[in-house]
mmCIF entry with sequence, helices, sheets and N, C-alpha, C, O atoms, coordinates in Angstrom:
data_MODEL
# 
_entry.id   MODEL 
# 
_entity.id                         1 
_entity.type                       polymer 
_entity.pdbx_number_of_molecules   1 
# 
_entity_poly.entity_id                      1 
_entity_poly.type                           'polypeptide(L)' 
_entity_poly.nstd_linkage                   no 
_entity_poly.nstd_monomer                   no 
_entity_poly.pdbx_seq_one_letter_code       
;(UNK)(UNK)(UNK)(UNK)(UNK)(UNK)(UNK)(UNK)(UNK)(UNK)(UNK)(UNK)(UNK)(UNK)(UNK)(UNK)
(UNK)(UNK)(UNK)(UNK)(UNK)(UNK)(UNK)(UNK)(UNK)(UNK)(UNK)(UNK)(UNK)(UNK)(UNK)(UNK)
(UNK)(UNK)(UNK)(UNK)(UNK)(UNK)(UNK)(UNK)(UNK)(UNK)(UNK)(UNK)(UNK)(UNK)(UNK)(UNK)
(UNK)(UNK)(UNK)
;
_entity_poly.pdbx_seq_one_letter_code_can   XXXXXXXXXXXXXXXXXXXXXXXXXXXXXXXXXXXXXXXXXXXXXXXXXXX 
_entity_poly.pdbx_strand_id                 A 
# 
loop_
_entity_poly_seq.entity_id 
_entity_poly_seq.num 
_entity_poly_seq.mon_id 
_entity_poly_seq.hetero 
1 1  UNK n 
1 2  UNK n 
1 3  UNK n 
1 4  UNK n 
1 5  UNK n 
1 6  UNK n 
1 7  UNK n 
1 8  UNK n 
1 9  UNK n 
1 10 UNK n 
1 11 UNK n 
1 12 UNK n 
1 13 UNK n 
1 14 UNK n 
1 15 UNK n 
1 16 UNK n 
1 17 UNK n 
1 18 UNK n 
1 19 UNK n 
1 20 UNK n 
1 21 UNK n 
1 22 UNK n 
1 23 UNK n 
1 24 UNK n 
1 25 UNK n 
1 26 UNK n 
1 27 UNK n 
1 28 UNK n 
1 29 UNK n 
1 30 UNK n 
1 31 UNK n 
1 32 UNK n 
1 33 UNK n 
1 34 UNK n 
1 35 UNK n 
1 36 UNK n 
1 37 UNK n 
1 38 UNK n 
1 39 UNK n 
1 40 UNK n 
1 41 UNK n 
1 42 UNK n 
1 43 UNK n 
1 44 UNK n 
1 45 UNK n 
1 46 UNK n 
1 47 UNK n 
1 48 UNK n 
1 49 UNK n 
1 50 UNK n 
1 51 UNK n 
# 
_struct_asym.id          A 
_struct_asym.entity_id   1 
# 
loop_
_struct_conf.conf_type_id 
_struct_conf.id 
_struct_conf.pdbx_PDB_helix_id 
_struct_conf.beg_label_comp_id 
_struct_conf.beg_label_asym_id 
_struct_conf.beg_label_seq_id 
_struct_conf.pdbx_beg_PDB_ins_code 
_struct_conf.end_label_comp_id 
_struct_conf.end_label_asym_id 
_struct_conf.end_label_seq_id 
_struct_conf.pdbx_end_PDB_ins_code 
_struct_conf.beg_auth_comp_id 
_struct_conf.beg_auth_asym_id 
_struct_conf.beg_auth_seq_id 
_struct_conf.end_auth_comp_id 
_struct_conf.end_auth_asym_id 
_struct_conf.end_auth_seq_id 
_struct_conf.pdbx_PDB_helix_class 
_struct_conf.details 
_struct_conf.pdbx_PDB_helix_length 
HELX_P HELX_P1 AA1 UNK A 14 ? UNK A 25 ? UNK A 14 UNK A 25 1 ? 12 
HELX_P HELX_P2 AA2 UNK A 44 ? UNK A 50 ? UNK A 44 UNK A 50 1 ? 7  
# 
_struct_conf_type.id          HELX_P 
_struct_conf_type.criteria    ? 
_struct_conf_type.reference   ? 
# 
_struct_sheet.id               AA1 
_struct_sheet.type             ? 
_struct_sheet.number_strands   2 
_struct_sheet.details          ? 
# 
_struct_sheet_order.sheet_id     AA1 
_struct_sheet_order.range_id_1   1 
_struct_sheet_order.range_id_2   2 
_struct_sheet_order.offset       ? 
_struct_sheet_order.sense        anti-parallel 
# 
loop_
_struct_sheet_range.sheet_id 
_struct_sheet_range.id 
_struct_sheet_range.beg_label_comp_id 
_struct_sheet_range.beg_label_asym_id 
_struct_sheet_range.beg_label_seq_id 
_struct_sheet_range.pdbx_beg_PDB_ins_code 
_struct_sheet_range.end_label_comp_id 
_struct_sheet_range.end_label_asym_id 
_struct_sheet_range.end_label_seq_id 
_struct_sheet_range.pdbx_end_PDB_ins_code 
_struct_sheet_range.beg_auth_comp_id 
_struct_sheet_range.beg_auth_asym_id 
_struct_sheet_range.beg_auth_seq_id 
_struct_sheet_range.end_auth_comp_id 
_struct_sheet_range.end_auth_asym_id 
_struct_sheet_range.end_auth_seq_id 
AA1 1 UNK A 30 ? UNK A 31 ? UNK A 30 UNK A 31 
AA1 2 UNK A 40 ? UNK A 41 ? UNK A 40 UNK A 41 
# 
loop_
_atom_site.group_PDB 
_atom_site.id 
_atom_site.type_symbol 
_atom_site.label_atom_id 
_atom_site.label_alt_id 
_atom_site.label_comp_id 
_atom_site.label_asym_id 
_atom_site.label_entity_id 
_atom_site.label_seq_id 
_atom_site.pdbx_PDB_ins_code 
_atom_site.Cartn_x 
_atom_site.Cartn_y 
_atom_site.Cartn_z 
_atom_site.occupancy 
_atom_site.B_iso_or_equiv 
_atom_site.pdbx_formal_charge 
_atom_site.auth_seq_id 
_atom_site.auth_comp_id 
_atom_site.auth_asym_id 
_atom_site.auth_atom_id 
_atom_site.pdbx_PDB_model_num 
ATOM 1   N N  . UNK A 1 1  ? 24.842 10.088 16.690 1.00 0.00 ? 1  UNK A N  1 
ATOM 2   C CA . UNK A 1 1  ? 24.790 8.637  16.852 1.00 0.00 ? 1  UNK A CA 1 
ATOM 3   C C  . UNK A 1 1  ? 26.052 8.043  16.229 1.00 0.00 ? 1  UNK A C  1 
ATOM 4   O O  . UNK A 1 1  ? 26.678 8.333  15.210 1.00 0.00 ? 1  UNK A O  1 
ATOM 5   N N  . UNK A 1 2  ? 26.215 7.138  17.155 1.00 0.00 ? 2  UNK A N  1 
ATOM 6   C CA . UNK A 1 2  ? 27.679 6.561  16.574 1.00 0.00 ? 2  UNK A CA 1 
ATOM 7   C C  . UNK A 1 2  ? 27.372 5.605  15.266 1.00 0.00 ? 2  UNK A C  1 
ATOM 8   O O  . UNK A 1 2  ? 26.538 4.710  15.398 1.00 0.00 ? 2  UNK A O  1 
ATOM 9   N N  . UNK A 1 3  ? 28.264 5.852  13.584 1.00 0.00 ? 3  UNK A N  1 
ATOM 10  C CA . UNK A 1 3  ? 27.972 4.973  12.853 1.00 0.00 ? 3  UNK A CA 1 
ATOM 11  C C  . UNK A 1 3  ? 28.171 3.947  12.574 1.00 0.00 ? 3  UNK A C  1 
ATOM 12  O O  . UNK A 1 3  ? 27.699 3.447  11.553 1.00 0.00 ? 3  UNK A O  1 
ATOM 13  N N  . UNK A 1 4  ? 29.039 3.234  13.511 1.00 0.00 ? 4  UNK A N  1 
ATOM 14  C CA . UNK A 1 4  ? 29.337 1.728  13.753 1.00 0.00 ? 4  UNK A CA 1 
ATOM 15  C C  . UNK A 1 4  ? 28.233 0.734  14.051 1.00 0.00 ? 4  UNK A C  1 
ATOM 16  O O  . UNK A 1 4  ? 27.557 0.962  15.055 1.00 0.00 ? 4  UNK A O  1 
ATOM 17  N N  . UNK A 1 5  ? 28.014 -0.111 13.475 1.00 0.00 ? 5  UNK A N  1 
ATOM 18  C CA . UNK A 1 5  ? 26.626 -1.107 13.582 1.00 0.00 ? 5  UNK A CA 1 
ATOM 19  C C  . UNK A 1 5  ? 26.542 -1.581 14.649 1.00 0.00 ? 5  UNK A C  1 
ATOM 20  O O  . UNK A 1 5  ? 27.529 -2.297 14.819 1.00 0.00 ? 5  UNK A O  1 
ATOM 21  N N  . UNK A 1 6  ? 25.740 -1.589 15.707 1.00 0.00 ? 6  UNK A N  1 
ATOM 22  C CA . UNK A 1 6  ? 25.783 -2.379 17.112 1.00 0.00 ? 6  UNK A CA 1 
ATOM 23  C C  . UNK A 1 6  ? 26.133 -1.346 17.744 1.00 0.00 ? 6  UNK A C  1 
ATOM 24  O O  . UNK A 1 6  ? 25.647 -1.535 18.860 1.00 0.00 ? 6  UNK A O  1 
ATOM 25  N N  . UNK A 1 7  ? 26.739 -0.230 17.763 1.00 0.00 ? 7  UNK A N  1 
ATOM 26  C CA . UNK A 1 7  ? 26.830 0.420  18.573 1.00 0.00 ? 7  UNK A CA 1 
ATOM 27  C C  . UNK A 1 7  ? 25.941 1.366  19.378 1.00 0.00 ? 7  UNK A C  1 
ATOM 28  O O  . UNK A 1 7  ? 25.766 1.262  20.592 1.00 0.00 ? 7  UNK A O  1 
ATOM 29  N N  . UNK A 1 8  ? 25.314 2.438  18.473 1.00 0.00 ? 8  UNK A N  1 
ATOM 30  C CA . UNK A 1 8  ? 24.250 3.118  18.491 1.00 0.00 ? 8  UNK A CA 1 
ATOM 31  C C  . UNK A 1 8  ? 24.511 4.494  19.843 1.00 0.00 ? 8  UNK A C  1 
ATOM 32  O O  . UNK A 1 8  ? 23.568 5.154  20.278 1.00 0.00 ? 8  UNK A O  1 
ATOM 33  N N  . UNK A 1 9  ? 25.555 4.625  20.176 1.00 0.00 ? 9  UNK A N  1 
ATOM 34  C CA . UNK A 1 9  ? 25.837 5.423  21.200 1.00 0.00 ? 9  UNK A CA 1 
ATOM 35  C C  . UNK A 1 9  ? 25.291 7.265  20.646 1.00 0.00 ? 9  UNK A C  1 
ATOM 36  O O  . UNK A 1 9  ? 25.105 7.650  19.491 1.00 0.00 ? 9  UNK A O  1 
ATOM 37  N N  . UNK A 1 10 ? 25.183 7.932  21.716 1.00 0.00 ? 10 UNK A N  1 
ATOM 38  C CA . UNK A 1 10 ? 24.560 9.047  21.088 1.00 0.00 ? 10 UNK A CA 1 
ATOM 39  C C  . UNK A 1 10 ? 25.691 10.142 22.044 1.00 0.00 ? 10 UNK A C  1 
ATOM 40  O O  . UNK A 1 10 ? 26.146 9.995  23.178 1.00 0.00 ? 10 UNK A O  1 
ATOM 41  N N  . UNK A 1 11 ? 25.861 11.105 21.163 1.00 0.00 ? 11 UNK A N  1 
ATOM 42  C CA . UNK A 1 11 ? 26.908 12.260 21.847 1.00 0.00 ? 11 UNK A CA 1 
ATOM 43  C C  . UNK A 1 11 ? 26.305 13.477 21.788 1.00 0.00 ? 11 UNK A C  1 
ATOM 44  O O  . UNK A 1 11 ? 25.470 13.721 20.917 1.00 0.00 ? 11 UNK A O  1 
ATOM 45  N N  . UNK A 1 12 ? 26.660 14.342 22.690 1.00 0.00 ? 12 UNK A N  1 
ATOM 46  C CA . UNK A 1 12 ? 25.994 15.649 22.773 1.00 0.00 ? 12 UNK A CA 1 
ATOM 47  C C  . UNK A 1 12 ? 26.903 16.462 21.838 1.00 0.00 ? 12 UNK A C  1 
ATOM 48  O O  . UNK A 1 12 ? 26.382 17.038 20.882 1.00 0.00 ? 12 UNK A O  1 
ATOM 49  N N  . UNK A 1 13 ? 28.243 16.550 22.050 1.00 0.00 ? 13 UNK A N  1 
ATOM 50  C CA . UNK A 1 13 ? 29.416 17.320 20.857 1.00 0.00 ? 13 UNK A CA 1 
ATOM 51  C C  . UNK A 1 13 ? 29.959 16.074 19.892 1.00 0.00 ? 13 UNK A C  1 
ATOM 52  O O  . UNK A 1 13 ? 29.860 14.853 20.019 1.00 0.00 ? 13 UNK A O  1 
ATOM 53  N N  . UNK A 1 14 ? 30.517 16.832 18.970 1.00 0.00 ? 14 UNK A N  1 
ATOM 54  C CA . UNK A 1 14 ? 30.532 16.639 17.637 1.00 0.00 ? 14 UNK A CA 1 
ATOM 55  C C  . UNK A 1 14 ? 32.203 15.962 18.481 1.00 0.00 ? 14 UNK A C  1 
ATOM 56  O O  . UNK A 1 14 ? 32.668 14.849 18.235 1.00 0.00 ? 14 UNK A O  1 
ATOM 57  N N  . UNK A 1 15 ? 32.743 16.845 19.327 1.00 0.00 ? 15 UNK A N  1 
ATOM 58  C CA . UNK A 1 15 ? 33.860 16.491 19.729 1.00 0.00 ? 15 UNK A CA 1 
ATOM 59  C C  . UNK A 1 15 ? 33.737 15.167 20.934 1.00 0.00 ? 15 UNK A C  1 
ATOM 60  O O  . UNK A 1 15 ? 34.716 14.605 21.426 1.00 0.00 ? 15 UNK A O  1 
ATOM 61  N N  . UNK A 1 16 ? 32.633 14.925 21.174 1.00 0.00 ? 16 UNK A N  1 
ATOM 62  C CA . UNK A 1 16 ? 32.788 13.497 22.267 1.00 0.00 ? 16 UNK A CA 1 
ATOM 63  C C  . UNK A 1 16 ? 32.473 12.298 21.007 1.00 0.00 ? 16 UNK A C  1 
ATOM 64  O O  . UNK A 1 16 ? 32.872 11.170 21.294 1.00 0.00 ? 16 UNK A O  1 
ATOM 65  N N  . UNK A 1 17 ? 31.971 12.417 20.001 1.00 0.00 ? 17 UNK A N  1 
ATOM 66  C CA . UNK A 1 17 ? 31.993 11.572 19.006 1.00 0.00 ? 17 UNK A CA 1 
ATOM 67  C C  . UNK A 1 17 ? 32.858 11.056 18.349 1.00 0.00 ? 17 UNK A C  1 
ATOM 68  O O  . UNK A 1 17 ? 32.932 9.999  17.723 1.00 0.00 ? 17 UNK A O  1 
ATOM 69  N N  . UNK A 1 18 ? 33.870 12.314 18.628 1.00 0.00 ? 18 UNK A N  1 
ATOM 70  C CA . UNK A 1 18 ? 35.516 12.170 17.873 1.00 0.00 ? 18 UNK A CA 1 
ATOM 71  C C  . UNK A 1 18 ? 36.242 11.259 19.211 1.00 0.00 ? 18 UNK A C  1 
ATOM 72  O O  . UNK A 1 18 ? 36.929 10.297 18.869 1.00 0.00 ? 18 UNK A O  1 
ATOM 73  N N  . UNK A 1 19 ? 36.142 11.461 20.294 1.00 0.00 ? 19 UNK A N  1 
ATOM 74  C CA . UNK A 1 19 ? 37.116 10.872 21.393 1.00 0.00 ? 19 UNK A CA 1 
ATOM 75  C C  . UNK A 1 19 ? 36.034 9.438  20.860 1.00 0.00 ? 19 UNK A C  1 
ATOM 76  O O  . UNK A 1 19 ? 36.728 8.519  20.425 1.00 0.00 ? 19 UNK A O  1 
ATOM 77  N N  . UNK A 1 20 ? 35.055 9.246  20.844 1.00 0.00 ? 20 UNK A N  1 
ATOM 78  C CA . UNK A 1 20 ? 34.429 7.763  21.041 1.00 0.00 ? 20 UNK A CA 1 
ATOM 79  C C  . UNK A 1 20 ? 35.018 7.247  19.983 1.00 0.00 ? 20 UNK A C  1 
ATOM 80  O O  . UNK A 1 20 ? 35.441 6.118  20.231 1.00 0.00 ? 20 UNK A O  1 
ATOM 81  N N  . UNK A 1 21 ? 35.299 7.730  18.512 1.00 0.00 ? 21 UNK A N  1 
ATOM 82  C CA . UNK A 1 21 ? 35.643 7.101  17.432 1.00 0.00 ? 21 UNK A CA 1 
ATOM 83  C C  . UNK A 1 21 ? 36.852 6.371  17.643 1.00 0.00 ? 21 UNK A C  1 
ATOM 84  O O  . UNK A 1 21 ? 36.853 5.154  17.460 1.00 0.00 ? 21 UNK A O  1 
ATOM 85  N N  . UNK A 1 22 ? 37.770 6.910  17.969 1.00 0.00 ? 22 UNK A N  1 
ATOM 86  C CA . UNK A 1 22 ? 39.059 6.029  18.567 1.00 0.00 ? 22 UNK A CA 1 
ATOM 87  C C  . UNK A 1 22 ? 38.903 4.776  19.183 1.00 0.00 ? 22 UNK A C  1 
ATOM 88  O O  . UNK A 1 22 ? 39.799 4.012  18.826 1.00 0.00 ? 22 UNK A O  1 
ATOM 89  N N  . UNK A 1 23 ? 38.041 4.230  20.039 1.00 0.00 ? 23 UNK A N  1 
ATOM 90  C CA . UNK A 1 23 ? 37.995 2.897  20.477 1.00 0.00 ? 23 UNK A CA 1 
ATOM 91  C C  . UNK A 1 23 ? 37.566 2.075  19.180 1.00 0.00 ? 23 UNK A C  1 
ATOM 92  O O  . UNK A 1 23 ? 38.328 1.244  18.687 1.00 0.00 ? 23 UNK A O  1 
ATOM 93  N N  . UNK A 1 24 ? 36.613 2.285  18.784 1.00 0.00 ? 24 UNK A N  1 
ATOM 94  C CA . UNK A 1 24 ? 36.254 1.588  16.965 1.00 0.00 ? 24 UNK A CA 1 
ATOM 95  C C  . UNK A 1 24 ? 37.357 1.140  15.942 1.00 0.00 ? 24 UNK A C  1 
ATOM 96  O O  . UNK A 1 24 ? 37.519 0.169  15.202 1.00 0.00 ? 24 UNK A O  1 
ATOM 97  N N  . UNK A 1 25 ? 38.175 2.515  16.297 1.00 0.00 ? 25 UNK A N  1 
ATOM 98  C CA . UNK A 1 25 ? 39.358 2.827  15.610 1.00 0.00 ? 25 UNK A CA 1 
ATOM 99  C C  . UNK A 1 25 ? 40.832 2.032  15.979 1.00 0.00 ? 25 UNK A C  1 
ATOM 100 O O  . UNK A 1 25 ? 41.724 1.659  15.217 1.00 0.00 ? 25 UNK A O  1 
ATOM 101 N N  . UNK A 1 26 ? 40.743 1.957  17.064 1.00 0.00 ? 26 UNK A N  1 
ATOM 102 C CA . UNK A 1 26 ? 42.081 1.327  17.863 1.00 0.00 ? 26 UNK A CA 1 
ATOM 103 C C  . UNK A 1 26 ? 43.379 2.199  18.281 1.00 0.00 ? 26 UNK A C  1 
ATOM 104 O O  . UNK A 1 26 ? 44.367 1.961  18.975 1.00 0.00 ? 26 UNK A O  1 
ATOM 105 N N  . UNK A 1 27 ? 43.013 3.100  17.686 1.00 0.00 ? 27 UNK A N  1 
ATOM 106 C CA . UNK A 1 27 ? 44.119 4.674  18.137 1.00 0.00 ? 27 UNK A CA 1 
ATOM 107 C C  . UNK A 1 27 ? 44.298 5.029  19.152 1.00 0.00 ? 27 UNK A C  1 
ATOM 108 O O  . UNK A 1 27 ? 43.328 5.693  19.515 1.00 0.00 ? 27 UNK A O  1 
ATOM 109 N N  . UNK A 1 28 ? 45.126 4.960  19.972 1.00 0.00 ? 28 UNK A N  1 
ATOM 110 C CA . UNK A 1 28 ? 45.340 5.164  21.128 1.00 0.00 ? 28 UNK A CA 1 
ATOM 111 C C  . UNK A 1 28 ? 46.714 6.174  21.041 1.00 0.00 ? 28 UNK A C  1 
ATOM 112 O O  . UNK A 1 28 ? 47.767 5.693  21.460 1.00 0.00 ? 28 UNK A O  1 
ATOM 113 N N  . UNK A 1 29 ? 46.723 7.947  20.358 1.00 0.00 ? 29 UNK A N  1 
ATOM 114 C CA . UNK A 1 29 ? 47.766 8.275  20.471 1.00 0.00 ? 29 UNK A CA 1 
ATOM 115 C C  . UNK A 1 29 ? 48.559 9.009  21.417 1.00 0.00 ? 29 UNK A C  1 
ATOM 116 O O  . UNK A 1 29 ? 49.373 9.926  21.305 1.00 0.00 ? 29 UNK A O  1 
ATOM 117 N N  . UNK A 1 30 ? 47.958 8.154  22.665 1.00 0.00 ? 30 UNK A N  1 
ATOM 118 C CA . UNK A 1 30 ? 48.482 9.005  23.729 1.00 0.00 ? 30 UNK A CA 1 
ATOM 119 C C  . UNK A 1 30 ? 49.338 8.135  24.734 1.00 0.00 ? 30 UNK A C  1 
ATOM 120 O O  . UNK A 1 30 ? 48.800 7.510  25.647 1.00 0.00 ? 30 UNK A O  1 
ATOM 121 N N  . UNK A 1 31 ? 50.329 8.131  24.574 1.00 0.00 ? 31 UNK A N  1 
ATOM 122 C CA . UNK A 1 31 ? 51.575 7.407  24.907 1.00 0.00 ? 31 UNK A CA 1 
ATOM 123 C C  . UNK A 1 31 ? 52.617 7.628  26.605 1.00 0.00 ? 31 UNK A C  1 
ATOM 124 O O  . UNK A 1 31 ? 53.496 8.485  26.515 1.00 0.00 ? 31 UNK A O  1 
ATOM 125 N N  . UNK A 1 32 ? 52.517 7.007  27.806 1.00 0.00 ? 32 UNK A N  1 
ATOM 126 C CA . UNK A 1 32 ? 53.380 7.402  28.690 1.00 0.00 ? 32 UNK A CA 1 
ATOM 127 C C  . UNK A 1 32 ? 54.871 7.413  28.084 1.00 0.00 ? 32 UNK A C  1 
ATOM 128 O O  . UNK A 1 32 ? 55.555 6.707  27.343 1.00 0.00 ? 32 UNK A O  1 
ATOM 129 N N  . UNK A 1 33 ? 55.022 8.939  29.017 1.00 0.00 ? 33 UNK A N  1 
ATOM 130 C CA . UNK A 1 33 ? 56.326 9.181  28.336 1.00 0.00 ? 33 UNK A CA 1 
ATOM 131 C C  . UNK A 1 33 ? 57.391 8.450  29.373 1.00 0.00 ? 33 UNK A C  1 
ATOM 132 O O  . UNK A 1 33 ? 58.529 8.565  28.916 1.00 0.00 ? 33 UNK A O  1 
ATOM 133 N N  . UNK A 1 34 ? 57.369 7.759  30.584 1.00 0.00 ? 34 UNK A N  1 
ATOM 134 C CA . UNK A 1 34 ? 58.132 7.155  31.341 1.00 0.00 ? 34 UNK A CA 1 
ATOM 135 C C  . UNK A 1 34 ? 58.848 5.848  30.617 1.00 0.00 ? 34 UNK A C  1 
ATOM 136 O O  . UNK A 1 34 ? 58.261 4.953  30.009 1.00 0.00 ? 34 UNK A O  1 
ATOM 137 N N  . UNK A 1 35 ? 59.975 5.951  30.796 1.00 0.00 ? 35 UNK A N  1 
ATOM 138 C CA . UNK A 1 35 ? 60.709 4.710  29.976 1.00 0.00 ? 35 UNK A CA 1 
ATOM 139 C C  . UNK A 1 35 ? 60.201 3.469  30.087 1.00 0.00 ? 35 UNK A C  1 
ATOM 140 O O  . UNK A 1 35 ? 59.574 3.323  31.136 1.00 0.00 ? 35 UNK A O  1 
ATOM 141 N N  . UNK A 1 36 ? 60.235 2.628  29.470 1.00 0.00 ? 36 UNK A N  1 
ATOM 142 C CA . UNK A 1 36 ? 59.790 1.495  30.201 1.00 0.00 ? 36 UNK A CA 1 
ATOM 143 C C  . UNK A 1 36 ? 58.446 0.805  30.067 1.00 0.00 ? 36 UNK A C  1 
ATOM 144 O O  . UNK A 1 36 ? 58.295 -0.392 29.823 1.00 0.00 ? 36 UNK A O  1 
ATOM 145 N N  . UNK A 1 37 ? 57.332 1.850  30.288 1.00 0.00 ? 37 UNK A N  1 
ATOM 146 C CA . UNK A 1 37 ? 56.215 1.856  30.501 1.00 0.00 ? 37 UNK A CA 1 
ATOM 147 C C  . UNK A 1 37 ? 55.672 1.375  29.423 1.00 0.00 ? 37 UNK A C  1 
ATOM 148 O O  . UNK A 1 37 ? 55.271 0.219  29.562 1.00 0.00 ? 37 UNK A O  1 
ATOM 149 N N  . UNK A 1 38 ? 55.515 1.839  28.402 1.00 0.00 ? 38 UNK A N  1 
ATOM 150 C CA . UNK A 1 38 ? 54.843 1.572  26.935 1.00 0.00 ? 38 UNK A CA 1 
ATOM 151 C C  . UNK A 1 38 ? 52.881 1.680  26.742 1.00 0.00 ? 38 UNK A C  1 
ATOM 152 O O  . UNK A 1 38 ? 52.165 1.387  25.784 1.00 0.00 ? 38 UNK A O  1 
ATOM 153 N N  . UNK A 1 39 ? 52.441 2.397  28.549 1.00 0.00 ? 39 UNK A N  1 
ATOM 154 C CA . UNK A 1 39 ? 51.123 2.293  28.250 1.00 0.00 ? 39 UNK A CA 1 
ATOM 155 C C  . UNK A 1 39 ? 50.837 3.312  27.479 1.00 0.00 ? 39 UNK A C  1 
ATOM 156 O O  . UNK A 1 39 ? 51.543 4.320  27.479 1.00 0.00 ? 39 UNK A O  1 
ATOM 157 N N  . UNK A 1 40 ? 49.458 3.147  26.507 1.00 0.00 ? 40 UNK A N  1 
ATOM 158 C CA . UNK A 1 40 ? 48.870 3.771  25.740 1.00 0.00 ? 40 UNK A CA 1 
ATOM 159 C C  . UNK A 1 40 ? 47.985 4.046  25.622 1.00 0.00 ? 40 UNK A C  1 
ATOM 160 O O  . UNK A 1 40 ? 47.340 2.998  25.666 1.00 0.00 ? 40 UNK A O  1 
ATOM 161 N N  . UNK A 1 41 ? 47.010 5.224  25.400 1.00 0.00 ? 41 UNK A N  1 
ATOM 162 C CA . UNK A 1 41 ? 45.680 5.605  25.855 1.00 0.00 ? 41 UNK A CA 1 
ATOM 163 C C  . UNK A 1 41 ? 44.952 6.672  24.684 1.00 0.00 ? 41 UNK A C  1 
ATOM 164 O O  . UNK A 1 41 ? 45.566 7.450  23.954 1.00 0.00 ? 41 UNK A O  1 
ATOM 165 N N  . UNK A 1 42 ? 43.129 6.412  24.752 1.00 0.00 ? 42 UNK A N  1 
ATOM 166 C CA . UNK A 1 42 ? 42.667 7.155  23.577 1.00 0.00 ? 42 UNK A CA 1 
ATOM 167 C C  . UNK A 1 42 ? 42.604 8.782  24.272 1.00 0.00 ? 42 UNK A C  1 
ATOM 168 O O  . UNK A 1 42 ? 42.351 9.750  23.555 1.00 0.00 ? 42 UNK A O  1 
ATOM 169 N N  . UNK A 1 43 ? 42.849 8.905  25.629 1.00 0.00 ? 43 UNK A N  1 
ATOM 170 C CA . UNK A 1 43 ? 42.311 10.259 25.828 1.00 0.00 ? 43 UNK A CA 1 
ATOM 171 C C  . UNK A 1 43 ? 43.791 11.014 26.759 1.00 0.00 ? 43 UNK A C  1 
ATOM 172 O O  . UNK A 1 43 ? 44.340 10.499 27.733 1.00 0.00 ? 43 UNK A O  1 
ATOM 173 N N  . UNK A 1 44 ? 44.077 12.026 26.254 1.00 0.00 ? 44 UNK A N  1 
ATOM 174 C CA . UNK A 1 44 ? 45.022 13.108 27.276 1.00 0.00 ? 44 UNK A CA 1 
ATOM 175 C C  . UNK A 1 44 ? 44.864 12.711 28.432 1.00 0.00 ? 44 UNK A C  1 
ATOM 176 O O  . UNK A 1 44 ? 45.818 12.115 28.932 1.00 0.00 ? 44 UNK A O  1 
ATOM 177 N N  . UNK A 1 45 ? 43.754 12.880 29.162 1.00 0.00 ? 45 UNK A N  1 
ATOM 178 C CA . UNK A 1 45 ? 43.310 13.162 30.552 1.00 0.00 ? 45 UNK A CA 1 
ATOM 179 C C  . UNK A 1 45 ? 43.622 11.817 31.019 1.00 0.00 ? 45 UNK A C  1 
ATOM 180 O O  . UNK A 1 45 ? 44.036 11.743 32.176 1.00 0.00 ? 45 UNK A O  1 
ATOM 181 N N  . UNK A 1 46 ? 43.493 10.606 30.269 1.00 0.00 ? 46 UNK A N  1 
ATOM 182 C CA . UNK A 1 46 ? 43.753 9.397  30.986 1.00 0.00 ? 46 UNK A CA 1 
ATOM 183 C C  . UNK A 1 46 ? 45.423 9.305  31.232 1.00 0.00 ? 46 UNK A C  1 
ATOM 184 O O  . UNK A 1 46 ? 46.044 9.228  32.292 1.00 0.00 ? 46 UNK A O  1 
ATOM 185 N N  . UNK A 1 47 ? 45.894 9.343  29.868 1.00 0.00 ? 47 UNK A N  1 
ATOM 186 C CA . UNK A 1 47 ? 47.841 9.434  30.168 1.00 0.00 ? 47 UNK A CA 1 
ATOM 187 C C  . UNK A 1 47 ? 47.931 9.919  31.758 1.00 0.00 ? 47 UNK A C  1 
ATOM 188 O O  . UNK A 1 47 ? 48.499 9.426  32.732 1.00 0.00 ? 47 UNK A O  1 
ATOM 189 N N  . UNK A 1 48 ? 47.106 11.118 31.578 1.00 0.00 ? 48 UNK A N  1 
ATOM 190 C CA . UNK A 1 48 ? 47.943 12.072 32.828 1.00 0.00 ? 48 UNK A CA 1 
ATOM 191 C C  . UNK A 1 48 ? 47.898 11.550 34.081 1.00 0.00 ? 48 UNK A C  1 
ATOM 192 O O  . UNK A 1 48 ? 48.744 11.436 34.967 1.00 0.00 ? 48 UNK A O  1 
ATOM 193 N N  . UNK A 1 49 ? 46.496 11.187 33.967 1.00 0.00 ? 49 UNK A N  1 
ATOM 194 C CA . UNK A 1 49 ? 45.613 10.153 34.968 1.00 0.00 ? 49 UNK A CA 1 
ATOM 195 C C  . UNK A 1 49 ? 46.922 8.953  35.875 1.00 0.00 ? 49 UNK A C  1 
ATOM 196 O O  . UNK A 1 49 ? 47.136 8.856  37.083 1.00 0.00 ? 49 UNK A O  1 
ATOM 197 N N  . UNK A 1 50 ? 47.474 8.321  34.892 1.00 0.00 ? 50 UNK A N  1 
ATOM 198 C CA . UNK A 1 50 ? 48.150 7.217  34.862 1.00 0.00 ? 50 UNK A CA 1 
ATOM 199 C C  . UNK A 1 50 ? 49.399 7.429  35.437 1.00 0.00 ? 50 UNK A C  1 
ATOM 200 O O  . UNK A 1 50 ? 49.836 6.658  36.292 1.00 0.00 ? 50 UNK A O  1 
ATOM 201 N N  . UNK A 1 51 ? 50.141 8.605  34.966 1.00 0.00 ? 51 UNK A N  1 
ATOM 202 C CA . UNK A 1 51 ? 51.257 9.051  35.391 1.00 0.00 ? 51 UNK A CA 1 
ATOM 203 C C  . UNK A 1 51 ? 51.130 9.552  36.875 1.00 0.00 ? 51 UNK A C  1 
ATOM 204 O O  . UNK A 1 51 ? 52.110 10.018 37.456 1.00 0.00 ? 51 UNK A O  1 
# 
């Protein structure tokens, strides 16, 4: 269960709890590497997504 108040979200891995924590968090360290661009994202798969 997520420990943020209001939230209450529930994860099956210990590791989808860790990707959810980042939105709470504001971390987004996943960065397009195209000049210019400056978008930023909490998950790998989305960057790639984007590119």
């Amino acid at each position: 269960v997520c420990p943020v108040a209001g939230c209450n979200k529930h994860f099956s891995t210990s590791g989808h709890a860790r990707r959810h924590s980042r939105i709470h968090a504001a971390l987004r360290p996943f960065e397009c590497p195209h000049d210019g661009c400056g978008a930023t994202f909490t998950r790998r798969d989305n960057c790639t997504q984007h590119q």
